[in-house]
KOLTI-334564 format. One record per residue (C-alpha): residue number from 1; residue in three letters; y, x, z negated. Coordinates in nm, 2 decimals, padded with zeros to 4 digits. Each point is the difference from the previous one (the first is absolute). Layout:
<recs>
NUM  ALA  Y  X  Z
...
</recs>
This chain:
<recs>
1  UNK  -02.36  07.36  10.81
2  UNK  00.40  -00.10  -00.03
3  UNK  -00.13  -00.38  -00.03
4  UNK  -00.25  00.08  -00.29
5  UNK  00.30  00.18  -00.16
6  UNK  00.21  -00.27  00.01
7  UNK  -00.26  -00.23  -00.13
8  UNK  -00.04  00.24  -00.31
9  UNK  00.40  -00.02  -00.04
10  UNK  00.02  -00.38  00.03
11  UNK  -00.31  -00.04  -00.23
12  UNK  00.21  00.24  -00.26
13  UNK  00.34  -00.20  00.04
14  UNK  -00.21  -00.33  -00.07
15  UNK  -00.19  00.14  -00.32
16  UNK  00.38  00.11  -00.15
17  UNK  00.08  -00.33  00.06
18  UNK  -00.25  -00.21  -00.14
19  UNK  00.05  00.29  -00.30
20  UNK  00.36  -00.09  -00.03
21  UNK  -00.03  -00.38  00.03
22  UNK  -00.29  00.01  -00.29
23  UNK  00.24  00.27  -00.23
24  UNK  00.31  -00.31  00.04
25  UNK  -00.23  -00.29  -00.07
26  UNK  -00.15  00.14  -00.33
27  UNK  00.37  00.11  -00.11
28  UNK  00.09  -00.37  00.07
29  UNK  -00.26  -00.11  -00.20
30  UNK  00.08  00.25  -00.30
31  UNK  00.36  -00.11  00.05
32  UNK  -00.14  -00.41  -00.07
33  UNK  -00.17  00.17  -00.28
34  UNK  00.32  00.11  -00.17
35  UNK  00.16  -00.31  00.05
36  UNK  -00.31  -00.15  -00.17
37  UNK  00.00  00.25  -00.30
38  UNK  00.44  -00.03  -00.01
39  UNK  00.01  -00.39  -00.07
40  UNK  -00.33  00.02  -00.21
41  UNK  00.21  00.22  -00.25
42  UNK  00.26  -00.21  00.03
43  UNK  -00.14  -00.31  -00.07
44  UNK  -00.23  00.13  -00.31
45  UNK  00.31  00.16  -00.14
46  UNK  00.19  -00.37  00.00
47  UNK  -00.23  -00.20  -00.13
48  UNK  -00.11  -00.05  -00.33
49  UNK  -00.35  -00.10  -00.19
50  UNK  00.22  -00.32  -00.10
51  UNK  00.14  -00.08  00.32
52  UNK  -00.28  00.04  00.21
53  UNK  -00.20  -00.21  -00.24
54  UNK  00.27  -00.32  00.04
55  UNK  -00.01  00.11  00.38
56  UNK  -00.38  -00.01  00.03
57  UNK  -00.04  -00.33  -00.09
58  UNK  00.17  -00.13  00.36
59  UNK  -00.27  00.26  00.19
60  UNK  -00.31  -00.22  00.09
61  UNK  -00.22  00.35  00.02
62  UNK  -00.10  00.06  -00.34
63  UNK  -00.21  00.36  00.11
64  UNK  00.38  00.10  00.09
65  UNK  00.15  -00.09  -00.30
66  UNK  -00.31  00.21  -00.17
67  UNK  00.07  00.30  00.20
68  UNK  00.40  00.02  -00.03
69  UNK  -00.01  -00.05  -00.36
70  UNK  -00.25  00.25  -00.04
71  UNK  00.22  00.21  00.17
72  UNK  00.30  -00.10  -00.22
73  UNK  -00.19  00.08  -00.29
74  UNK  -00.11  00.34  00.07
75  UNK  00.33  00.06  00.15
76  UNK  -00.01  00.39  -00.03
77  UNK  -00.36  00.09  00.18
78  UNK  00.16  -00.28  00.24
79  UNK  00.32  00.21  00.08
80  UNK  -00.19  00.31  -00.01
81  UNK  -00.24  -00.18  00.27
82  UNK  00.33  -00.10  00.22
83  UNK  00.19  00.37  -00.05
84  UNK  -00.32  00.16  00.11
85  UNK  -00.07  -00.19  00.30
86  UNK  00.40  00.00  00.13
87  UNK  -00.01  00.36  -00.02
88  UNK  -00.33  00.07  00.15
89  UNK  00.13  -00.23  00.32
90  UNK  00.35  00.17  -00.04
91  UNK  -00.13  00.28  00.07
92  UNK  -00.29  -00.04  00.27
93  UNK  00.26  -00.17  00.16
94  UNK  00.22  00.30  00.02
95  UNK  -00.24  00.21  00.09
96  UNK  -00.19  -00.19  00.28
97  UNK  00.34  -00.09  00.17
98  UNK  00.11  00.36  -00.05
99  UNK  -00.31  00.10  00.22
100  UNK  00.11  -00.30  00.23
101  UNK  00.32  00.13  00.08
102  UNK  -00.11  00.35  00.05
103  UNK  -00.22  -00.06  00.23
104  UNK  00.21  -00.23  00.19
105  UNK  00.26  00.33  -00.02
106  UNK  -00.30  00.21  00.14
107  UNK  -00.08  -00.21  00.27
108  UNK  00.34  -00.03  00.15
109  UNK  00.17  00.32  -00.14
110  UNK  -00.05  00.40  00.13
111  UNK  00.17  00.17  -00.27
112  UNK  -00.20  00.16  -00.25
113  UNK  00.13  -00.21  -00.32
114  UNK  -00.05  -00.29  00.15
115  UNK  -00.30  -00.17  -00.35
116  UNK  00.32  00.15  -00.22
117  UNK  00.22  -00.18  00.17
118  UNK  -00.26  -00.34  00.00
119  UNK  -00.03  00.06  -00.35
120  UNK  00.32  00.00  -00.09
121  UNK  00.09  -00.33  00.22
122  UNK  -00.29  -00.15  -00.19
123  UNK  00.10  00.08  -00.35
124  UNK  00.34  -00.19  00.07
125  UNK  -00.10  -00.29  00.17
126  UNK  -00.29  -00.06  -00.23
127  UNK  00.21  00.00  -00.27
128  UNK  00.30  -00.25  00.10
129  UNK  -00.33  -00.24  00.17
130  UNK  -00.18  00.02  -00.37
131  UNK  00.32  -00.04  -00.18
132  UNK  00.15  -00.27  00.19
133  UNK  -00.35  -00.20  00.06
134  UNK  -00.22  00.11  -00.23
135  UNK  00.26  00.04  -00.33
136  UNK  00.32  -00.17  00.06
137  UNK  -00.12  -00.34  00.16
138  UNK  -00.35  -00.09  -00.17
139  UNK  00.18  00.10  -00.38
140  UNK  00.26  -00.23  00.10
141  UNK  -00.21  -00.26  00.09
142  UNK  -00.21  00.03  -00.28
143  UNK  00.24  00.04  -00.27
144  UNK  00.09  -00.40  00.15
145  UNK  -00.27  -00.13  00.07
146  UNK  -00.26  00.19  -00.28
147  UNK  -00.24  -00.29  -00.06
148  UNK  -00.07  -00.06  00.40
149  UNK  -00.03  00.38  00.05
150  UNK  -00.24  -00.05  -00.30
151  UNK  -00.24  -00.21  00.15
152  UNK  00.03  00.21  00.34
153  UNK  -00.09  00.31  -00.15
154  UNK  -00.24  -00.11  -00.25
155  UNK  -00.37  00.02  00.19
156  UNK  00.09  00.32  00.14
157  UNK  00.15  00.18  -00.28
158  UNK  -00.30  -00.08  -00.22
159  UNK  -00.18  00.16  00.28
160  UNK  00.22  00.36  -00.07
161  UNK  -00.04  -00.10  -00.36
162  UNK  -00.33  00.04  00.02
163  UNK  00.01  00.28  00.21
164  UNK  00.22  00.23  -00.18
165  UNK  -00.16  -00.12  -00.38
166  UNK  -00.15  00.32  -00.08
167  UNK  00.33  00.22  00.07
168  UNK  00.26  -00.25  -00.12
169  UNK  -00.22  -00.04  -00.32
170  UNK  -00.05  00.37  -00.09
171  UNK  00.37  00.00  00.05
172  UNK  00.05  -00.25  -00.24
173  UNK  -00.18  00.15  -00.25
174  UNK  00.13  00.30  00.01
175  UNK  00.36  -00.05  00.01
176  UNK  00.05  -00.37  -00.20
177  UNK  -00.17  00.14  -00.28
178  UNK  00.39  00.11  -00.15
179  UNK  00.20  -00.33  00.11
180  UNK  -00.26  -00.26  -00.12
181  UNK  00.27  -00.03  -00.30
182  UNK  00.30  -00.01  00.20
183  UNK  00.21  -00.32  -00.06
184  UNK  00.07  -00.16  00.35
185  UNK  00.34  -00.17  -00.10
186  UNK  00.23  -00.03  -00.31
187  UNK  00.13  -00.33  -00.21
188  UNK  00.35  00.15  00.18
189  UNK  -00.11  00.03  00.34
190  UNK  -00.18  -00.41  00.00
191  UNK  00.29  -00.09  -00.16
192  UNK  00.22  00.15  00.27
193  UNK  -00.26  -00.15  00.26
194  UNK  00.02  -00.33  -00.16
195  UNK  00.43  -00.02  00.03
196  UNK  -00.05  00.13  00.35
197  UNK  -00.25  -00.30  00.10
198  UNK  00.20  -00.24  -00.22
199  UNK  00.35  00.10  00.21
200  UNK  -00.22  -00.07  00.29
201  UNK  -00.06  -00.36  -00.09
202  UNK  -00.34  00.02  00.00
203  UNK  00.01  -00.03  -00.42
204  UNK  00.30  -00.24  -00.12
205  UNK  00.15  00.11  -00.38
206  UNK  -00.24  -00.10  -00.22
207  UNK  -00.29  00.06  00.14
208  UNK  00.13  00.35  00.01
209  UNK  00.13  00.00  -00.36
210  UNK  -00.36  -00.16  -00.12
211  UNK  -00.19  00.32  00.18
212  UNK  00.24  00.23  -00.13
213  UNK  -00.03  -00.11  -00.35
214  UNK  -00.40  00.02  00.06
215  UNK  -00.01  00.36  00.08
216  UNK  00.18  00.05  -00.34
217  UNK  -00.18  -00.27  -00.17
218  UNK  -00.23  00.26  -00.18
219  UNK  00.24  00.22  -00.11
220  UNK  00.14  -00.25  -00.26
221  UNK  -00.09  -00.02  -00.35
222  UNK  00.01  -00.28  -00.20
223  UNK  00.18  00.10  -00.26
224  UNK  00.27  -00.05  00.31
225  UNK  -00.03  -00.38  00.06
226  UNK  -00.13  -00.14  -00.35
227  UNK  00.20  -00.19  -00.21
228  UNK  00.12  00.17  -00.32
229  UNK  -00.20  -00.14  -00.30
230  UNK  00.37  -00.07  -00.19
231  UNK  00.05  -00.26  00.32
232  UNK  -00.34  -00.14  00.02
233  UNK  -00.05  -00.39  -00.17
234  UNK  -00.31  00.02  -00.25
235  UNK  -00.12  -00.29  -00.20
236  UNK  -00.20  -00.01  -00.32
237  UNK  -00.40  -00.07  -00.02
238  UNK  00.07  -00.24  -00.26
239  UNK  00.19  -00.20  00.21
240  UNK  -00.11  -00.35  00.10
241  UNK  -00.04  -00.14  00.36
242  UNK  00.30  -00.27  -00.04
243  UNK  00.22  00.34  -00.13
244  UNK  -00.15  00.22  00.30
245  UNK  00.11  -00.28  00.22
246  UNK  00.33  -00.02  -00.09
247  UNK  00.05  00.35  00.02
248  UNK  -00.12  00.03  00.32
249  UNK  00.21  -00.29  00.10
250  UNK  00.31  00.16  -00.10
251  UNK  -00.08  00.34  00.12
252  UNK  -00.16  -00.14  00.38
253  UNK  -00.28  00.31  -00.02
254  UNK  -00.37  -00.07  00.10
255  UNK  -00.12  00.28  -00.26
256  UNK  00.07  00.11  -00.32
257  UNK  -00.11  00.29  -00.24
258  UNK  -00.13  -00.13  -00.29
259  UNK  00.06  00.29  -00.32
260  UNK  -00.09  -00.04  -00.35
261  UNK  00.18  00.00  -00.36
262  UNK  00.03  00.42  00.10
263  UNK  00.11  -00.09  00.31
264  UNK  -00.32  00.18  00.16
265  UNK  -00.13  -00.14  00.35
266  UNK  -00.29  -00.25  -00.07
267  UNK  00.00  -00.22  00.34
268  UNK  00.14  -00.14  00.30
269  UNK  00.09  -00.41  00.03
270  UNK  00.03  -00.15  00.29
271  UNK  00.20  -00.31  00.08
272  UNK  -00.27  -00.20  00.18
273  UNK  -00.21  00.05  -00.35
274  UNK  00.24  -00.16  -00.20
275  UNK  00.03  -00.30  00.22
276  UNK  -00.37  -00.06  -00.03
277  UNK  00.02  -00.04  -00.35
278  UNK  00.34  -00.15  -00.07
279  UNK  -00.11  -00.36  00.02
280  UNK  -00.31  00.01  -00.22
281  UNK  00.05  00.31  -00.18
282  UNK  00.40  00.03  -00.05
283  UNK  -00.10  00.19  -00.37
284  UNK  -00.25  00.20  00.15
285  UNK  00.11  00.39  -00.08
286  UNK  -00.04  00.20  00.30
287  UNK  -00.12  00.32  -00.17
288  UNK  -00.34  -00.18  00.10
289  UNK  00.06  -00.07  00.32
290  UNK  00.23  00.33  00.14
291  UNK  -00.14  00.25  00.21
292  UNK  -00.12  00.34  -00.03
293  UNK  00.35  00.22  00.09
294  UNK  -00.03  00.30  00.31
295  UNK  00.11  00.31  -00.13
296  UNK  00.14  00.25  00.28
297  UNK  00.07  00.28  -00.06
298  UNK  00.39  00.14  00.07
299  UNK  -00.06  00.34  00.21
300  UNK  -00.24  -00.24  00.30
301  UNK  00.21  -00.04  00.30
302  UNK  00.06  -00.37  00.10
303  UNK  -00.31  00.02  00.28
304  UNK  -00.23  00.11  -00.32
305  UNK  00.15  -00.35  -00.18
306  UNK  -00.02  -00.18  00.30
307  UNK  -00.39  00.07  00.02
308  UNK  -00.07  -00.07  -00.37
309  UNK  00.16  -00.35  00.02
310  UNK  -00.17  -00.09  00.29
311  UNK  -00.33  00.11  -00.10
312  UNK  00.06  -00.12  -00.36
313  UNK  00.18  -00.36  00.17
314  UNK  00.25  00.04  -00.27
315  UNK  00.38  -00.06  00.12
316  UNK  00.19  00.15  -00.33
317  UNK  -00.12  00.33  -00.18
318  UNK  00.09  00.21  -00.33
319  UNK  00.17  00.30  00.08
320  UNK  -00.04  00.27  -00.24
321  UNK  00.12  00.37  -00.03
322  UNK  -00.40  00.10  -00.12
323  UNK  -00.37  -00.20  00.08
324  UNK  -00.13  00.13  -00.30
325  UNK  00.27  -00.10  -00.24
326  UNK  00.11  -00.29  00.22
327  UNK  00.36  -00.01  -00.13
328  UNK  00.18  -00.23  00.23
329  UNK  00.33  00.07  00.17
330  UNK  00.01  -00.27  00.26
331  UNK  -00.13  -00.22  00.22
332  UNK  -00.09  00.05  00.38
333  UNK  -00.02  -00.39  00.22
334  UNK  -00.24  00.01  00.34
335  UNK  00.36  -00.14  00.12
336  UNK  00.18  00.28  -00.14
337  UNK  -00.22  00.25  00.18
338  UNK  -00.01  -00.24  00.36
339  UNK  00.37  00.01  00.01
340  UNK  00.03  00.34  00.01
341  UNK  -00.16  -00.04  00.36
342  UNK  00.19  -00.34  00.11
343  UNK  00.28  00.04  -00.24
344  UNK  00.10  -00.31  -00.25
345  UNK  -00.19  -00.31  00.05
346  UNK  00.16  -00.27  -00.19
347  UNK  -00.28  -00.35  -00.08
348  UNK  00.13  -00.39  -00.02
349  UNK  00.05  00.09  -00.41
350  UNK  00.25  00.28  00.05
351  UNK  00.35  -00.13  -00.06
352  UNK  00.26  00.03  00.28
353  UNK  00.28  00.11  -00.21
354  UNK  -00.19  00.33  -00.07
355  UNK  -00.05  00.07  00.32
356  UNK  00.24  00.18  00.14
357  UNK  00.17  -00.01  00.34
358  UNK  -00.05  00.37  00.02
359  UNK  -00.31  00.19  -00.04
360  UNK  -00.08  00.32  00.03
361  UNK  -00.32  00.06  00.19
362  UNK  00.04  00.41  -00.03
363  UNK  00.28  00.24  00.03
364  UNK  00.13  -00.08  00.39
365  UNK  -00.11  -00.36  00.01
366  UNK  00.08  -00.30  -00.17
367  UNK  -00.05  -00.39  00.03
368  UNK  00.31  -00.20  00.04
369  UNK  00.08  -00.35  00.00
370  UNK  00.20  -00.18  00.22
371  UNK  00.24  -00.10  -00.26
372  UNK  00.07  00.31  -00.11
373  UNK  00.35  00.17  00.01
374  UNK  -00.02  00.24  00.31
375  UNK  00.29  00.22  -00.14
376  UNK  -00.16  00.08  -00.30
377  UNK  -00.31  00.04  00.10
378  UNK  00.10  00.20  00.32
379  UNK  00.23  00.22  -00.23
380  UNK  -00.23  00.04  -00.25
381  UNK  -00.33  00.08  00.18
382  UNK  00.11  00.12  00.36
383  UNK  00.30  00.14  00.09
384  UNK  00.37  -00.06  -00.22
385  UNK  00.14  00.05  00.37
386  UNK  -00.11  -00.29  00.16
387  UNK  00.28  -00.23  00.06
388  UNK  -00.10  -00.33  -00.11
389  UNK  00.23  -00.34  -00.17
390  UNK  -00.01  -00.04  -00.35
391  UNK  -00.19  -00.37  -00.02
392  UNK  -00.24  00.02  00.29
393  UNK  -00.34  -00.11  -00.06
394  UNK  -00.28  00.30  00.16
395  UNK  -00.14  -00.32  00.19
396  UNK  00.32  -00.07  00.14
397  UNK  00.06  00.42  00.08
398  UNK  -00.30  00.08  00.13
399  UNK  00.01  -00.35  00.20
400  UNK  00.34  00.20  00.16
401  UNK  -00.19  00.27  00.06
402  UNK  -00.26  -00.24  00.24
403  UNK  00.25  -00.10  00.16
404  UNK  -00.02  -00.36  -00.19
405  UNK  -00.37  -00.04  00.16
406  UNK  -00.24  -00.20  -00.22
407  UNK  -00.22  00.19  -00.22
408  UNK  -00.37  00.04  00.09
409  UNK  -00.23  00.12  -00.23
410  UNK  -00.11  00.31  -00.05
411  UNK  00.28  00.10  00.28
412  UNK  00.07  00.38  -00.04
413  UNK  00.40  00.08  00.00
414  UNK  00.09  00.36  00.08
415  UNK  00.39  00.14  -00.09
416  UNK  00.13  00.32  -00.01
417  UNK  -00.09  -00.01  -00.42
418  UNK  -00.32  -00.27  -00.06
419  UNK  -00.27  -00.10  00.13
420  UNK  -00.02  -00.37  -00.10
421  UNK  -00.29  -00.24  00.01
422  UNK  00.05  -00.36  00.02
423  UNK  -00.21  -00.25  -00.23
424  UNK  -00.04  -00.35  -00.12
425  UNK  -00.02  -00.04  -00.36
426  UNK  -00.20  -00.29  -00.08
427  UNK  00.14  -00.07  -00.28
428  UNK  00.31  -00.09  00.08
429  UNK  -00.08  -00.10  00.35
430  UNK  00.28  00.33  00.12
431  UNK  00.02  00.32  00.15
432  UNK  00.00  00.33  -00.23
433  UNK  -00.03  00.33  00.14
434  UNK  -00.17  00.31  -00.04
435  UNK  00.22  00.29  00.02
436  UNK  -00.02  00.38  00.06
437  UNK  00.21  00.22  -00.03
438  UNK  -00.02  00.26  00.28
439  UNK  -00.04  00.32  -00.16
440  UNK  00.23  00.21  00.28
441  UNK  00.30  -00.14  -00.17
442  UNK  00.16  00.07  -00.29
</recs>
């Protein structure tokens, strides 16, 4: 009789066992679970459609580059997917080891709170173990290391994905209905993102000034950039080819507007046109051979005019305040409208002494030449404080300021007021520099 007791006993302590030991291997597995879930997040949330398109190229696996950017795309129901399943395991987890510890405080414990007790040990230790290993490390890793976590993650996820489709879709629907509208970022904030990666190194000057003056690029009218009618060089239709020639030897422009007795618009003439007929045709009168002029209108932003010449192939349009009554007040160049984005481009048929050694590229930057006098350019445009001699060169001070190293090009230069970018000019065979001014100082 006492030995069959004992036998129930010992078979009772062995089944609480084997209870306990299956409770703390299904809260280690929820605990791997949350670590899966934790980087998952973290390594949707870092990666972009963009990057993970350049990225995707280097994977071999082209079913994984399918699934992650499907993932990417419907980045929402793929959070939701992620958020559900991390709680879900946060909490089984919780609960299961909460049942482990109490019964480990029932086992070995006579007083009569002993599961309150278990519980409460549980609810501490499970949450330092799930914040430490299942938060604090995988988000960590991930956030480093997004595109590897990526590729980890990506059969398994697309299992959940599928899984949790018909909750995290209802969801969708019923509560994106309201933000489909909602504007993600402002022409402030990329232009605030763009300095930051550009003070990084990762963008040099003008790269950033050229992406910069691309977010604004269609917020500029014409009427803004084109060149007043009162300054723009017109020639007459009855003008002969020798007569064209001459003017547009003496003026060095490709293109000219051709006008009538009323001085109405009536054409374009181009250059290479009046070459083709000067030796056989000097007398010929190039109302017969000008073109048909562009008229743009003056309220169409410069991406609008961009467009038109480009689907029109036309370099040089009419500007004009009305289409209907097409009363011209200027003239809009495709270069015009370019060097808004790269600033001045000067050709081989640009003379040097009107270019000047310094130009402004916006308010905060300009582009210097070596020659130039640093004290008045320095005095002028960055700070009047700066001590600096009267007849140094800016080669020769910023040269000082390099510690009398050779220039490279495009070598960045940071001081306390610029940010300078080295360049050779190939024109001249020298350095010039693009300068900006840092907008912290006065």
């Amino acid at each position: 009789m006492i030995e069959d007791s004992q036998e129930t006993i010992s078979t009772q302590a062995n089944f609480s066992v084997g209870i306990l030991v299956i409770l703390a291997i299904i809260t280690l597995i929820l605990i791997c679970f949350s670590v899966f879930f934790s980087a998952a997040e973290t390594a949707i949330t870092s990666v972009t459609t963009v990057k993970w398109k350049t990225e995707s190229n280097k994977i071999k696996s082209k079913t994984i580059t399918n699934v992650v950017y499907k993932m990417i795309n419907n980045y929402t129901i793929t959070l939701a997917t992620i958020l559900i399943g991390n709680t879900l395991v946060n909490t089984a987890s919780s609960t299961i080891a909460g049942l482990f510890f109490a019964g480990i405080m029932k086992s070995f414990s006579t007083t009569s709170n002993a599961e309150a007790i278990g519980t409460g040990i549980a609810t501490g230790i499970i949450t330092l173990i799930v914040l430490i290993f299942g938060e604090f490390i995988p988000k960590n890793f991930a956030k480093k290391n997004p595109i590897k976590v990526l590729k980890l993650v990506a059969y398994p996820l697309n299992c959940f994905y599928i899984l949790f489709w018909p909750l995290t879709w209802s969801l969708n629907r019923i509560f994106n209905k309201k933000s489909q509208n909602i504007i993600t970022a402002t022409e402030e904030e990329l232009k605030s993102l763009i300095e930051v990666i550009r003070h990084e190194g990762t963008l040099d000057s003008q790269e950033a000034l050229i992406i910069n003056k691309a977010i604004l690029f269609d917020d500029i009218l014409i009427k803004q950039k084109m060149v007043p009618w009162t300054q723009v060089v017109k020639i007459n239709e009855n003008k002969t080819v020798l007569q064209s020639f001459e003017i547009f030897n003496s003026t060095g422009f490709s293109r000219l507007v051709v006008v009538n007795k009323n001085d109405e618009v009536v054409g374009i003439i181009y250059l290479k046109k009046i070459i083709k007929y000067l030796l056989n045709e000097p007398n010929k009168i190039i109302r017969t051979i000008m073109q048909t002029p562009l008229l743009i209108n003056q309220k169409d932003t410069l991406y609008d005019g961009l467009r038109t010449m480009q689907f029109q192939r036309i370099h040089l349009g009419i500007v004009v305040d009305n289409i209907t009554e097409k009363n011209p007040i200027g003239i809009i160049t495709l270069e015009n409208i370019t060097e808004e984005l790269t600033g001045n481009v000067y050709d081989e048929t640009d003379n040097e002494n009107e270019i000047k050694e310094i130009q402004i590229v916006n308010e905060t930057t300009w582009r210097v030449d070596a020659k130039t006098n640093a004290k008045l350019f320095l005095h002028q445009y960055i700070d009047k404080d700066i001590e600096v001699n009267d007849d140094i060169s800016m080669g020769k001070y910023i040269s000082k300021i390099n510690k009398n190293r050779a220039f490279k090009n495009r070598q960045l230069i940071n001081t306390p007021n610029m940010y300078i970018e080295t360049f050779k000019d190939v024109r001249t065979n020298q350095f010039a520099f693009l300068i900006e001014k840092k907008i912290n100082q006065s």
